[in-house]
ChimeraX commands (.cxc) that place a marker at each C-alpha (Angstrom):
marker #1 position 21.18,43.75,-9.00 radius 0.5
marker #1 position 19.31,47.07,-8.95 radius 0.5
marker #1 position 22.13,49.38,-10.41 radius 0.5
marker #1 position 22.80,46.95,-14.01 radius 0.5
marker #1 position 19.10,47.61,-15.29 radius 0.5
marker #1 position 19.03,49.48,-18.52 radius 0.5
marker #1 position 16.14,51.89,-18.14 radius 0.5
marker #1 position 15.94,53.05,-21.39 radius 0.5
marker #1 position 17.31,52.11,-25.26 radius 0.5
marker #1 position 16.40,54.42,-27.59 radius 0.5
marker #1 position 17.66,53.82,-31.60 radius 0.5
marker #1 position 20.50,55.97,-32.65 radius 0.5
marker #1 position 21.57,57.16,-36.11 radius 0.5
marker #1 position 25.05,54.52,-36.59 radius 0.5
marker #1 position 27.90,55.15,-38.65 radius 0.5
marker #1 position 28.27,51.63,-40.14 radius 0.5
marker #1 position 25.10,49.43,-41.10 radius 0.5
marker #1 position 27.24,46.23,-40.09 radius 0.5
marker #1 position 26.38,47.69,-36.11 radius 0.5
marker #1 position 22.98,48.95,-34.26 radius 0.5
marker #1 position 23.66,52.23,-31.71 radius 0.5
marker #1 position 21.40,52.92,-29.05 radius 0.5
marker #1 position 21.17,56.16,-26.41 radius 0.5
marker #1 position 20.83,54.04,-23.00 radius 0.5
marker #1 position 20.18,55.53,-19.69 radius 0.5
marker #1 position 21.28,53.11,-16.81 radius 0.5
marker #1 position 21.51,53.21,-13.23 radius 0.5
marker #1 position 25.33,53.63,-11.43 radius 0.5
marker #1 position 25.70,53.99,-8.03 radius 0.5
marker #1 position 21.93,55.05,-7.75 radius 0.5
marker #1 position 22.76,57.50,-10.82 radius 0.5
marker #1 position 20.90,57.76,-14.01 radius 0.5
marker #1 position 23.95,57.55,-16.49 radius 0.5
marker #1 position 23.67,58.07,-20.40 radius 0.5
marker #1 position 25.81,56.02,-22.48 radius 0.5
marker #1 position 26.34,54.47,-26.21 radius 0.5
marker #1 position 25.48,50.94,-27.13 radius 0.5
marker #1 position 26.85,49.05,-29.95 radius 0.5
marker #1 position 25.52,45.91,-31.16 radius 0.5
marker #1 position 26.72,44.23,-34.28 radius 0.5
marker #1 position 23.69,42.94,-36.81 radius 0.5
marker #1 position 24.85,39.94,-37.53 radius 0.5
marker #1 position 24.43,37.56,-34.63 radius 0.5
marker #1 position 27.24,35.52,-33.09 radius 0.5
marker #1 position 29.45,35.55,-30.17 radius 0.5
marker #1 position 32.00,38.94,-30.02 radius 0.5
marker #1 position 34.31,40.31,-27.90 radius 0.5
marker #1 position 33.05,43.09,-25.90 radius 0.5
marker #1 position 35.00,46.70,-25.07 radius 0.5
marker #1 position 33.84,49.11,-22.32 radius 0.5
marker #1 position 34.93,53.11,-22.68 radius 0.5
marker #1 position 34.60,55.05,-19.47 radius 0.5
marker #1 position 34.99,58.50,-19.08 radius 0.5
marker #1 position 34.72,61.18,-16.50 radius 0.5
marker #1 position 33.38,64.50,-16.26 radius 0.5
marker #1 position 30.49,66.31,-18.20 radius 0.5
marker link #1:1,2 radius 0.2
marker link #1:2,3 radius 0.2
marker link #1:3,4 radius 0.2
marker link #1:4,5 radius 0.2
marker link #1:5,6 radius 0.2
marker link #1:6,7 radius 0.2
marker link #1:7,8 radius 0.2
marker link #1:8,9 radius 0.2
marker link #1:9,10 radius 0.2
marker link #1:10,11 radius 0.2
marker link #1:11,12 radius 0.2
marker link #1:12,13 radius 0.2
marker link #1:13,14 radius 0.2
marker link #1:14,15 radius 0.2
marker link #1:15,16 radius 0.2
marker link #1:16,17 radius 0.2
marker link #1:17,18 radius 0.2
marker link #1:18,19 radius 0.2
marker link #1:19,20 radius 0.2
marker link #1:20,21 radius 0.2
marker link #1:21,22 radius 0.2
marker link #1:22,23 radius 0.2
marker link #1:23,24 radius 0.2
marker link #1:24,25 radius 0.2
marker link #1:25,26 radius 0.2
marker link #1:26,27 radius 0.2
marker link #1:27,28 radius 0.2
marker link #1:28,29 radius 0.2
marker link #1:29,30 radius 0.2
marker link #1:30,31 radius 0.2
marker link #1:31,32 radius 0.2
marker link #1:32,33 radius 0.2
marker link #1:33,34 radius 0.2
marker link #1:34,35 radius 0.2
marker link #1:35,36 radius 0.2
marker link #1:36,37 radius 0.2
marker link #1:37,38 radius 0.2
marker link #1:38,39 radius 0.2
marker link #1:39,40 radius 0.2
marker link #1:40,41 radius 0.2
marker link #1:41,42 radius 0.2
marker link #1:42,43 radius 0.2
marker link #1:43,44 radius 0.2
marker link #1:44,45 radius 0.2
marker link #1:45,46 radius 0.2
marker link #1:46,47 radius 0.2
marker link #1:47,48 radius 0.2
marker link #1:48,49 radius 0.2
marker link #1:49,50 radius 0.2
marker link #1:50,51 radius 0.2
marker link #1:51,52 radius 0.2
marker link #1:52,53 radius 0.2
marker link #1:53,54 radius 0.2
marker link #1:54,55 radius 0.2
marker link #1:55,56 radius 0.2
view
């Protein structure tokens, strides 16, 4: 499915070194969207949480 590719990750500065940020750019609804990524360092199986907001 074309509109759940990530078509960019870029490293950003995080706030904890226990988690990795990255800028991403993905496609919605045919949209380049910017968002925040935050993957924990330590490697396992996590819960995950989405935060959507509208607007600029």
């Amino acid at each position: 499915m074309e509109n759940t590719r990530i078509l960019e990750k870029v490293m950003f500065p995080s706030p904890s070194p226990k988690v990795y940020m990255y800028l991403v750019t993905y496609l919605s609804a045919g949209l380049r969207v910017k968002g925040l990524l935050a993957e924990p360092v330590q490697e396992g199986v996590y819960e995950g949480m989405l935060y959507l907001r509208g607007g600029n």
